[in-house]
N, C-alpha and C positions, 0 to 999 in steps of 0.2 A: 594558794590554789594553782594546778598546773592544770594546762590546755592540751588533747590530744585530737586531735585530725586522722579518722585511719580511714584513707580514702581506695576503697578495692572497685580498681577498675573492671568491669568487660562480668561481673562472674554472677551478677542476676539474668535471667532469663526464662522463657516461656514451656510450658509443661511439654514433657518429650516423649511422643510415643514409646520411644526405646526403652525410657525411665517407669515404664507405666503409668503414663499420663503425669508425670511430676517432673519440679525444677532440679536442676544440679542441688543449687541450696540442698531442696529438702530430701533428695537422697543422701547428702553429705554428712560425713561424723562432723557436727561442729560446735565439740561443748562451752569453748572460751567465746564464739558466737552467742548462741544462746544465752549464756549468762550473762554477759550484756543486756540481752532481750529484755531477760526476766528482771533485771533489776533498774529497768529507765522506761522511756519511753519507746516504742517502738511504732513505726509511718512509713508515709512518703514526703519524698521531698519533688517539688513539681520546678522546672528550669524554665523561668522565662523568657523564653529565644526566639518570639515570633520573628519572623523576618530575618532572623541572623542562617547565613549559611551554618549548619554543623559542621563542629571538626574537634580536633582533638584540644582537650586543656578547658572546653566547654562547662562542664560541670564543675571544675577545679576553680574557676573564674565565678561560678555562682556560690560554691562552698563559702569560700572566701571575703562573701557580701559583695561582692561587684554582679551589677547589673548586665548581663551577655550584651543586651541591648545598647548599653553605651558604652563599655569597656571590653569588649570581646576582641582581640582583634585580628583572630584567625590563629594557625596552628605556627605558620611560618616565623612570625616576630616573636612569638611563646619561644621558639626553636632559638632564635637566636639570641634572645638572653639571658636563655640557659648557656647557649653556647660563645658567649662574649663578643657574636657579631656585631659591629656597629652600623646601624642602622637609624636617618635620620627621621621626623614624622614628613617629611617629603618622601620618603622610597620607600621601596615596596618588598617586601619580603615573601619568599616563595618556599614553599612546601619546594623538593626537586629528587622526587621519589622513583630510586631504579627499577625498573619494571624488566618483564620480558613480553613481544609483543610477536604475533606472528601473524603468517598469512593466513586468511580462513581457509586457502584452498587447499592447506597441508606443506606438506614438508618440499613439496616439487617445486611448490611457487615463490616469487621471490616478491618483495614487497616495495616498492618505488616508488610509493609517496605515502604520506599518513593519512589515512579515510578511508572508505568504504573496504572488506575486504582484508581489514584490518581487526585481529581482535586482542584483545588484555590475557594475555595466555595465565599469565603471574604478578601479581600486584607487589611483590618484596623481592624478585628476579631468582627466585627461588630461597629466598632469605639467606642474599648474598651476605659473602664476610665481610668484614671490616677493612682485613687489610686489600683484597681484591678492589672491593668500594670504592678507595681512597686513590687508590693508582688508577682506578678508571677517572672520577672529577677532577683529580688532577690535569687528565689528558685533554678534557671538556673544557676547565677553563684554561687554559693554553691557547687553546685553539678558538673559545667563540669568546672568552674573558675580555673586556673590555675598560674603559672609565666608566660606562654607566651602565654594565652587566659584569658581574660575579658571582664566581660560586666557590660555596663551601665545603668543605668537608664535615660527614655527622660519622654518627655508626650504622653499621648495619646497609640497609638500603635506606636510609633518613638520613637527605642531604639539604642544603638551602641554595638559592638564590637571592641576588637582592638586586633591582635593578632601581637604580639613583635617577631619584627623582620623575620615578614609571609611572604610570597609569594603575589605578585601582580599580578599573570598574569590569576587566574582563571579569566573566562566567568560567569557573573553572571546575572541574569534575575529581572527585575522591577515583583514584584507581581501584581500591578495591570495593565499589561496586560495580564494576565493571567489570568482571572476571567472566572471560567464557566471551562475552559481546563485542560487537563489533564497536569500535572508537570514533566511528566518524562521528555519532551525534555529540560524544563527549568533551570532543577537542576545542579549546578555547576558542569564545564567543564574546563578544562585543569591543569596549574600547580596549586598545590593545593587544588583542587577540593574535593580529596578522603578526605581530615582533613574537610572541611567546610562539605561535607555531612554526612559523621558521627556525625559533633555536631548537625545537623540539626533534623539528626532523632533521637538523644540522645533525644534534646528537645522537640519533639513530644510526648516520652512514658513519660517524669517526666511532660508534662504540660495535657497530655492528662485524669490523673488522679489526678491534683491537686483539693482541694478544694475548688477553688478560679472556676472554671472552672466548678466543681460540682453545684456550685450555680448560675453561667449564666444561665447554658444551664436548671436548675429552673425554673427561670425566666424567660425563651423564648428569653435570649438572646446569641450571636454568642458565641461557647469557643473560646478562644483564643490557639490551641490547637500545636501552631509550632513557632517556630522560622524561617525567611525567611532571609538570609544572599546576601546581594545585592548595589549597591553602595560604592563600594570597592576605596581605595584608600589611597597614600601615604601622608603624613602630606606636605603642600606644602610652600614655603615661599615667598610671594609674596613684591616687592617693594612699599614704602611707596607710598598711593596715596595723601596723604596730605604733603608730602615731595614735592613731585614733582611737584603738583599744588598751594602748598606752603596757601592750606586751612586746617583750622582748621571744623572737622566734626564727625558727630553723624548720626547712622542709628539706626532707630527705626523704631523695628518689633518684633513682639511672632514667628511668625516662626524661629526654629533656624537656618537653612540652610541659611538663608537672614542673620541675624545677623552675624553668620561664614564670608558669603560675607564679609559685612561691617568691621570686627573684621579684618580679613586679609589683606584688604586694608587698614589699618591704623587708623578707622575711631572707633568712642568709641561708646559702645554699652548700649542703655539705658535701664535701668531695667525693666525688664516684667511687675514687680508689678505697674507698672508706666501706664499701657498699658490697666487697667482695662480688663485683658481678650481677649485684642482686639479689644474689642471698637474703631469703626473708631471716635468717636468724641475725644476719649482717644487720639488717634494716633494724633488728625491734632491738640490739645492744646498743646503734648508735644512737637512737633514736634518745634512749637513755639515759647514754652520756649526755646528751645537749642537756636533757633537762638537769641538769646540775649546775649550767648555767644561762638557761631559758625557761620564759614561762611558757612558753605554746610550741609543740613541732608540730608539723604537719607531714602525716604520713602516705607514699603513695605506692601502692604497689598493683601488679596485678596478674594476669594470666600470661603466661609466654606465647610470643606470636603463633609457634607451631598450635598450640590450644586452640588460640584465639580463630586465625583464621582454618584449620582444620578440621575436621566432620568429626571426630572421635568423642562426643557426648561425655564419655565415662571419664576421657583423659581432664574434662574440666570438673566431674564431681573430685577425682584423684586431687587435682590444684588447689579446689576449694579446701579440703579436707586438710593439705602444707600448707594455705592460708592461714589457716586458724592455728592447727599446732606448732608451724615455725615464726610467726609475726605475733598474729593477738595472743598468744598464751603467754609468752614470753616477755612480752608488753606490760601486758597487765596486771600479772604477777610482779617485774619490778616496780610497776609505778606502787602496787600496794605498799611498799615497802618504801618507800618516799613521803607518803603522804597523801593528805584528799587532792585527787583530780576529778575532771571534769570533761567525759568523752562524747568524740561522734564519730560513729562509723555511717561511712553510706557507701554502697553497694550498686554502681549503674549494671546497666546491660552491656550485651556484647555489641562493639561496631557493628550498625548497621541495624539494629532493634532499637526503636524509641518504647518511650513508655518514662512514667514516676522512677527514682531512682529510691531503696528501701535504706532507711535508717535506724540505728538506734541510741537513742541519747540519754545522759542520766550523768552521777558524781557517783563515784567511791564509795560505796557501804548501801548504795541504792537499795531497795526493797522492794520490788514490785507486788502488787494485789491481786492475789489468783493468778500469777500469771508463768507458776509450776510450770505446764505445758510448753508453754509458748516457744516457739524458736525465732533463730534469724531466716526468716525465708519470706520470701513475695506474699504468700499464703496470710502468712501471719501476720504481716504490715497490714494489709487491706483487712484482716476482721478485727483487728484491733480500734476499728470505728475512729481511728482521730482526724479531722478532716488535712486532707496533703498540704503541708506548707509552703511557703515560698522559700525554694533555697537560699536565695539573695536577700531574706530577711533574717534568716537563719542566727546567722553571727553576732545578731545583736542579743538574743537568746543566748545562745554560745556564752559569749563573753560580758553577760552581765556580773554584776557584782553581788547581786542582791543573791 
């Protein structure tokens, strides 16, 4: 028996005026969706997280049977074992997300200090590039890097922090929900607080006049003008999941937070180079390959930031729609041809919307009962009557034997 995990980040969500009162889902062509539907079970899955800050790798941490509540341990330490940061369970690993920040009073005014008067113009600095990215934290840690502050380089505007032997209990704020508002209420609160905002607005005046930043704002594109320090967390040690369910397994994904997941749960992590970028066809051949010599991958893909954080409604039924025909079709078409498996799809919302994430589970040759209709949509999870499960129980279902 093989194990599949197809975990699609960001692409459930709430009925849209636009759409005529309906979700992307269910505007979306999604027949490899659906037939899944109709041949398992289809629910919710409910995430245990009282009390835990959200952040990302959240839900990927419950898939997996780990409890958020005691194994969660933020997005920053997910970050860095995907990204082979060493980080001991004494330090603190930081989210250290470029931002662009300006004055509220507009373009006249100049900003000289962080608070009030201050707002979140752009939460990804305009979904800076890579290589600009990397020349900018370079120049950050030069200048504020220390023995017990560094920083790393990721992609994108997804950097880290790790400060040896720090303080964990500040309060610290997601950027992007702060877009458009002012920052003062935002900016790190409690122990620690005063060390993280002073590197904050260290990084503001050495990035606010780098070169690299000279030439966006040229080009009419966002500076990357601040360092956002968020996502906080201790290095966590999680128990083997391939021990315990006694599979051998692979997660393949370019997001690093997903990879961290997978990397922590025991499971080995496929090379990005491998991943063409992202390419969901990338994802569903290699995914493939592994199982020729794994029993479980775990699959993670999801919307591209431009989707994600952008207002274009249709661009995310569009995404839905390459969900299904470039990963699930492709997926589950080869696994037929392998052998019985044994899948789960689940399906959260987009950053920023809570709610049940939608599932569907079943083996190879399933048959569902009346359930012709039925799609992969929100709609259809809730009138399918099965009461929502606990994600974090999930996996012992998952990986039974019986």
């Amino acid at each position: 028996m093989k194990y599949v995990i197809v975990h699609a980040g960001g692409m459930a969500h709430y009925p849209q005026e636009e759409l005529g009162g309906r979700t992307p889902l269910q505007v979306a062509a999604t027949p490899h969706l659906d037939r899944l539907a109709q041949g398992g079970e289809l629910g919710q899955l409910i995430i245990p997280a009282s009390g835990v800050h959200p952040g990302g790798g959240l839900i990927g941490t419950a898939i997996l049977g780990y409890d958020p509540r005691k194994f969660y341990p933020g997005p920053g330490p997910l970050e860095a074992a995907s990204l082979g940061v060493s980080a001991t369970e004494q330090d603190v690993v930081y989210r250290c997300t470029m931002v662009t920040l300006a004055p509220e009073g507009g373009k006249g005014s100049a900003i000289k200090k962080l608070g009030p008067h201050v707002i979140m113009d752009d939460a990804t600095a305009g979904l800076i590039e890579t290589e600009d990215a990397r020349e900018l934290i370079d120049a950050i840690n030069e200048q504020l890097g220390s023995e017990t502050i560094q920083f790393y380089p990721g992609a994108g505007h997804r950097h880290l922090m790790v400060w040896v032997n720090g303080k964990s209990k500040a309060i610290c704020t997601d950027p992007q929900s702060l877009l458009g508002q002012s920052i003062a209420e935002a900016l790190p609160s409690g122990d620690g607080a005063d060390i993280l905002r002073k590197l904050m607005e260290a990084a503001y005046f050495i990035l606010r006049d780098h070169p690299v930043n000279g030439e966006r704002v040229t080009a009419g594109k966002k500076p990357a003008n601040c360092l956002w320090l968020w996502g906080e967390g201790r290095a966590a040690i999680w128990p083997s999941l391939v021990e315990q369910y006694e599979v051998a397994g692979a997660v393949v994904a370019t997001n690093d937070v997903h990879r961290g997941v997978g990397i922590s749960a025991g499971l080995e992590a496929v090379d990005p180079e491998r991943l063409d970028g992202g390419d969901l066809r990338a994802k569903a051949t290699v995914a493939l390959e592994e199982f020729a010599k794994k029993d479980f991958v775990y699959v993670h893909a999801k919307l591209t930031d431009e989707v994600i954080h952008g207002t274009d409604i249709k661009a995310k039924v569009r995404g839905i729609e390459e969900f299904d025909r470039n990963l699930v079709g492709p997926l589950v078409e080869g696994l037929d041809k392998q052998g019985p498996y044994r899948f789960l799809v689940i399906c959260d919302h987009t950053v920023g919307i809570e709610g049940p994430a939608l599932y569907a589970f079943g083996e190879s040759g399933g048959k569902g009962a009346d359930t012709v209709s039925r799609r992969f949509t929100e709609a259809d999870a809730i009138a399918s009557n099965i009461p929502a499960r606990d994600a974090t129980k999930f996996a012992n279902k998952f990986f039974s034997k019986s």
